[in-house]
C-alpha positions as CSV (number, residue, x, y, z in Angstrom):
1,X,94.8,126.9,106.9
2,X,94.0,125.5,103.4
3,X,97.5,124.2,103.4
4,X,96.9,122.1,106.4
5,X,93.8,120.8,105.1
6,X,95.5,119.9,101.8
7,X,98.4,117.9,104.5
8,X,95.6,116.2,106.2
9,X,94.0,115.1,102.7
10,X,97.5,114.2,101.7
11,X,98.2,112.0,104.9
12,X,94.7,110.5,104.8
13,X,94.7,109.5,101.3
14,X,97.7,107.7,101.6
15,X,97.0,105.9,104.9
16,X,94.1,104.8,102.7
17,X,95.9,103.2,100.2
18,X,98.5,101.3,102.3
19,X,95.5,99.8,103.9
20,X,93.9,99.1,100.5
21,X,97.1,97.4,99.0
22,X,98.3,96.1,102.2
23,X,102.1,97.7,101.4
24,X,104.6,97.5,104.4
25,X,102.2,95.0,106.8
26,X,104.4,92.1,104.9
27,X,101.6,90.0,103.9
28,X,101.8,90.6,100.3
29,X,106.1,89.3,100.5
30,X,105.1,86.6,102.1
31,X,102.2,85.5,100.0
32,X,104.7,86.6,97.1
33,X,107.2,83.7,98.6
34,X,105.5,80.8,97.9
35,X,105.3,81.9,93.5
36,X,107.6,79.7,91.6
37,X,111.2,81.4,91.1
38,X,110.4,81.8,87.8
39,X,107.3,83.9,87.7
40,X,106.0,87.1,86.2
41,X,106.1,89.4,89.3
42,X,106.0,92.5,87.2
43,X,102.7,91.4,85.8
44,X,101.6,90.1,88.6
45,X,102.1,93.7,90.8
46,X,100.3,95.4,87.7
47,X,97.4,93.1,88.2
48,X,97.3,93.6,92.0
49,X,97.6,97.4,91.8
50,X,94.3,97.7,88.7
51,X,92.1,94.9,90.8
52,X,92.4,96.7,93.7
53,X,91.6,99.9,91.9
54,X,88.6,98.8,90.0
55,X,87.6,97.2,93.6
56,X,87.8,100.6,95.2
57,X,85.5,102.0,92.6
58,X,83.2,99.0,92.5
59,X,82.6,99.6,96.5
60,X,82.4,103.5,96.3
61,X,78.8,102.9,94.5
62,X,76.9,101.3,97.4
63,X,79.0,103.7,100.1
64,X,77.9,106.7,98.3
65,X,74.6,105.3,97.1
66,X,74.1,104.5,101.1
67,X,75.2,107.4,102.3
68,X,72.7,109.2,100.3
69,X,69.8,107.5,101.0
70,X,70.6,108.5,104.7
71,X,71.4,111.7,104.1
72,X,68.1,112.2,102.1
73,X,66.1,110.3,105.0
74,X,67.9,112.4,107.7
75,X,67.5,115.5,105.6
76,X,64.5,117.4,108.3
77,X,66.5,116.1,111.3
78,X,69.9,117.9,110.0
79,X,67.5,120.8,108.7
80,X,66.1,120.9,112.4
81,X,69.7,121.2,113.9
82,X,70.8,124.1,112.1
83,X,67.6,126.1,112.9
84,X,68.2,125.3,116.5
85,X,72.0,126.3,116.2
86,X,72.8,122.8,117.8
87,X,75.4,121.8,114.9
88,X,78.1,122.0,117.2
89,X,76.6,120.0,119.7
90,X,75.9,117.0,117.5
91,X,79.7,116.0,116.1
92,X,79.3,112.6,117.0
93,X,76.7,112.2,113.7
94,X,78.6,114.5,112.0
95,X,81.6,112.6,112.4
96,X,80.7,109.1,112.0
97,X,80.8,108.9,108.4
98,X,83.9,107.0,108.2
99,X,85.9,104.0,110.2
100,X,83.4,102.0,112.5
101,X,80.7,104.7,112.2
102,X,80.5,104.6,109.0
103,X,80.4,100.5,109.5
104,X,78.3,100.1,112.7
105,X,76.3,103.3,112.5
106,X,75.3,105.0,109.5
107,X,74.6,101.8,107.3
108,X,73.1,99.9,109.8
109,X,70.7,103.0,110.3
110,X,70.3,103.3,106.4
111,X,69.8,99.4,106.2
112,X,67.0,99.9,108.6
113,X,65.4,102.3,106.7
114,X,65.3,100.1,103.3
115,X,62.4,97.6,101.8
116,X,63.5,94.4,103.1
117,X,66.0,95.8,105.7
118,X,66.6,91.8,107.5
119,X,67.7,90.4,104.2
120,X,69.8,93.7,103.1
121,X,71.5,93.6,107.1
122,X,72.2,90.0,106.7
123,X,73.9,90.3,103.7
124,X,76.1,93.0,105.0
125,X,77.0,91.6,108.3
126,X,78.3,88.9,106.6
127,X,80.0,90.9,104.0
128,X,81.9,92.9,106.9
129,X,83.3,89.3,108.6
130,X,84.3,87.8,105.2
131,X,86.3,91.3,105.3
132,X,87.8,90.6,108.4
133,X,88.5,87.1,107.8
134,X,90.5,88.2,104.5
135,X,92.1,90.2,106.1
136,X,93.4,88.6,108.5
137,X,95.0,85.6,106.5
138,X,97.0,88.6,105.2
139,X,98.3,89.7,108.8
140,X,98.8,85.9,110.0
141,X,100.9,85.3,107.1
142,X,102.7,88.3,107.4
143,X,103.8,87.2,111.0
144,X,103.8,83.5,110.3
145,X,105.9,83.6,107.4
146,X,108.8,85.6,108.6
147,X,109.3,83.4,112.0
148,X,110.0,80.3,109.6
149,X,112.5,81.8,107.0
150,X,114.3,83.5,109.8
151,X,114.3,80.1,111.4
152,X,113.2,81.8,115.0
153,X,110.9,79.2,114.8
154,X,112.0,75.4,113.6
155,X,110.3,74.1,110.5
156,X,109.7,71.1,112.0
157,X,107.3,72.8,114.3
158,X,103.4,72.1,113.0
159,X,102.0,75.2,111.5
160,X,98.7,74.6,112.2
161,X,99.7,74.7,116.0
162,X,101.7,78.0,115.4
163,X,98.4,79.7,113.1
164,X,96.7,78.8,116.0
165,X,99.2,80.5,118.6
166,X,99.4,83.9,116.5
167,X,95.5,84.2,116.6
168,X,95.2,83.3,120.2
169,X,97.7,86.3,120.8
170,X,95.7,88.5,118.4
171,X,92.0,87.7,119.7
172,X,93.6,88.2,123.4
173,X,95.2,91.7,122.5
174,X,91.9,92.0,120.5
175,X,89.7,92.0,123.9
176,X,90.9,95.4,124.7
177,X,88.1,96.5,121.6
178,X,85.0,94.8,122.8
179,X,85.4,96.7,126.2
180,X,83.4,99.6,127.4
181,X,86.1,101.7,125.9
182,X,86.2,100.2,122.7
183,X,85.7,102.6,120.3
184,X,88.6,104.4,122.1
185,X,90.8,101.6,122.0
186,X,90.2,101.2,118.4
187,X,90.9,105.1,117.6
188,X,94.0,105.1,119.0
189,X,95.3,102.3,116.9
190,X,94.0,103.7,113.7
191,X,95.8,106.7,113.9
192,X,98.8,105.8,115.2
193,X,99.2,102.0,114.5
194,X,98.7,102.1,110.9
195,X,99.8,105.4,110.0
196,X,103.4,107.1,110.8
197,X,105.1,103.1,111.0
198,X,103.6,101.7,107.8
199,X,105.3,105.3,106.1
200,X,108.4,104.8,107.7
201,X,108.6,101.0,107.0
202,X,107.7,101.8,103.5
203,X,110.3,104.9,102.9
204,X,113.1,102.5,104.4
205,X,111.9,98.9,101.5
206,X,112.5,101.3,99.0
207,X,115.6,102.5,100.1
208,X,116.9,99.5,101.0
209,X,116.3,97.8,97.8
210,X,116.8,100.5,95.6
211,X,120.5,102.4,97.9
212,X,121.5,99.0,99.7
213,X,120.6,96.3,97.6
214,X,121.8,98.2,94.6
215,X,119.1,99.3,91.8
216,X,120.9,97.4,89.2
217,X,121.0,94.2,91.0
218,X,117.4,93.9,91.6
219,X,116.6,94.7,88.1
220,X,119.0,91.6,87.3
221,X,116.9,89.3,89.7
222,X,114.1,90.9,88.2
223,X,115.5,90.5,84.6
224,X,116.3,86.6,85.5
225,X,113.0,86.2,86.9
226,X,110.1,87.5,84.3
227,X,112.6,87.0,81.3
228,X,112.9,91.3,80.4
229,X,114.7,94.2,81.3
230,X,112.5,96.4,83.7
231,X,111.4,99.9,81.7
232,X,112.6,103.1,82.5
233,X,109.3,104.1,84.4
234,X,109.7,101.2,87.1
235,X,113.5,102.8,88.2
236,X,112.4,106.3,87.9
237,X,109.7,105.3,90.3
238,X,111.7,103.2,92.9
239,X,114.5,105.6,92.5
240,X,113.2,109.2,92.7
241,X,109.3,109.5,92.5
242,X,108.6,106.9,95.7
243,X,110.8,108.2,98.2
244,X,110.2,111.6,97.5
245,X,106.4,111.1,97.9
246,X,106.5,109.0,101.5
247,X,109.0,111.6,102.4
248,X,106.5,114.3,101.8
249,X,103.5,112.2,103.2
250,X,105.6,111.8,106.2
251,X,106.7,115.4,106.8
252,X,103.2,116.1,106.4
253,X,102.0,114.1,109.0
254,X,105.1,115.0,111.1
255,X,103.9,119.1,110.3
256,X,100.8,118.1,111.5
257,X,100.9,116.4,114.8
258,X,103.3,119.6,115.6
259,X,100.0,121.6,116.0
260,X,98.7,119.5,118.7
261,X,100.0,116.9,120.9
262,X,98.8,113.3,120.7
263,X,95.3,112.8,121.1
264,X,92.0,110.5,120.3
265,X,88.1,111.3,120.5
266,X,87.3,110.8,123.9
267,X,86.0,112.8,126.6
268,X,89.3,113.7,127.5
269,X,91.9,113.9,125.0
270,X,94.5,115.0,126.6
271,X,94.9,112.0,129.2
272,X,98.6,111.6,129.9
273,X,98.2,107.3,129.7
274,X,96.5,107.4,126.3
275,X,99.3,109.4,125.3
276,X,102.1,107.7,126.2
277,X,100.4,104.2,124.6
278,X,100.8,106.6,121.1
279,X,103.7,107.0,121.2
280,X,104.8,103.5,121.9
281,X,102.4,102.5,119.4
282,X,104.4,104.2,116.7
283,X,108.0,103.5,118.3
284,X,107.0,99.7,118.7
285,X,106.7,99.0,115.2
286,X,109.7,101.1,114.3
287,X,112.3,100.1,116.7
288,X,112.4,97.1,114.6
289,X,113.5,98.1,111.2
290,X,117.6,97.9,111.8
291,X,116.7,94.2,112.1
292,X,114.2,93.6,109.4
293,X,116.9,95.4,106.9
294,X,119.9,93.2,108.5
């Protein structure tokens, strides 16, 4: 048991993380495309890497501080359900202390609760759609950047017409969130969307640039490019250290979805169609990586 609640830790800490850094959804290559060819990309990934980190920490302190606030003011309600022995029949506020419950439910309950709560939720419903906007120049670029240097798309074509195409396409397949089924929707492409595809497309970069590509070449290009040699720790890493650890994260995952079959919280988890959209949710983004390494 504990070792597949250490697994589960494991998997969920590094879903986290690719989601944090943005690593295999392409946005950071493409935005790393238009640097100069001479440029300081070591330094550069160093920078991105701390930032982030430091980031993460900075936004822990309001989570947690908010989290305890609502804990403290929910503390006789919670106190009230475990004298009545109606725990187990209350795992929807139990469980919504992370994605869009954490988001949509406990803050905006907390916020509520706080001096000044229509300034505090003002601020923070705009905080969560400058989050969204971010993030999505990442993902456009990610998709937009690709068609051109594979040349599916002519350069000539105006790329304020083809930014505009790519989000038409996401806010239509978007709809499917804002129905009555939502939240469902949305589960189902957290955990299989973002997590088993992102580890595969990730094991297979560094394999192709450190087995294919050749180690020693790409330290050359890297060599030409910043002006030094690249240090022992960076091709111990990309050599050993980072396939061995997506390899584990992914046979983790893999010796954890053995125990049950594909699900999602709903009121029937085992439906046969919801199923089925998991699995091609995961073989989708995979089926393309023969051509993304060609």
């Amino acid at each position: 048991m504990l070792f597949l609640i250490t697994l589960l830790f494991l998997s969920a800490f590094t879903t986290q993380i690719f989601f944090s850094l943005s690593l295999a959804f392409g946005g950071l290559i493409a935005f790393a495309s238009y640097n100069p060819t001479k440029n300081d990309c070591e330094k550069d990934a160093v920078t991105v890497a701390i930032v982030n980190s430091m980031t993460s920490l900075y936004a822990s302190i309001p989570v947690f501080s908010v989290l305890g606030f609502k804990a403290t003011t929910a503390y006789w309600d919670y106190l009230n359900i475990l004298v009545l022995g109606r725990l187990n029949q209350n795992k929807f506020g139990l469980n919504c202390v992370s994605g869009t419950g954490l988001a949509f439910i406990v803050f905006t309950q907390a916020i509520v609760l706080m001096p000044g709560s229509q300034a505090w939720a003002i601020l923070f419903f705009i905080m969560l759609f400058s989050l969204g906007l971010s993030s999505m120049f990442g993902n456009i670029e990610g998709v937009f950047t690709p068609l051109l240097e594979l040349q599916i798309i002519s350069e000539s074509a105006p790329k304020e017409l083809l930014s505009g195409i790519i989000c038409l396409i996401s806010f239509l397949i978007a709809l499917c969130f804002t129905l009555g089924s939502g939240s469902y929707w949305i589960d189902i492409f957290d955990r299989y969307a973002g997590s088993v595809p992102l580890l595969v497309i990730a094991f297979f970069e560094v394999i192709g640039v450190t087995y294919i590509y050749k180690i020693k070449r790409f330290s050359k290009d890297v060599e030409w490019m910043t002006g030094r040699k690249l240090n022992l720790y960076w091709q111990i890493t990309w050599r050993f250290i980072s396939p061995l650890l997506l390899l584990i994260v992914f046979t983790a995952f893999v010796i954890l979805q053995m125990q049950k079959p594909p699900s999602y919280t709903a009121w029937n988890p085992k439906y046969v169609c919801c199923q089925i959209f998991s699995e091609l949710l995961i073989k989708g983004r995979i089926i393309f990586l023969p051509y993304q390494i060609l």
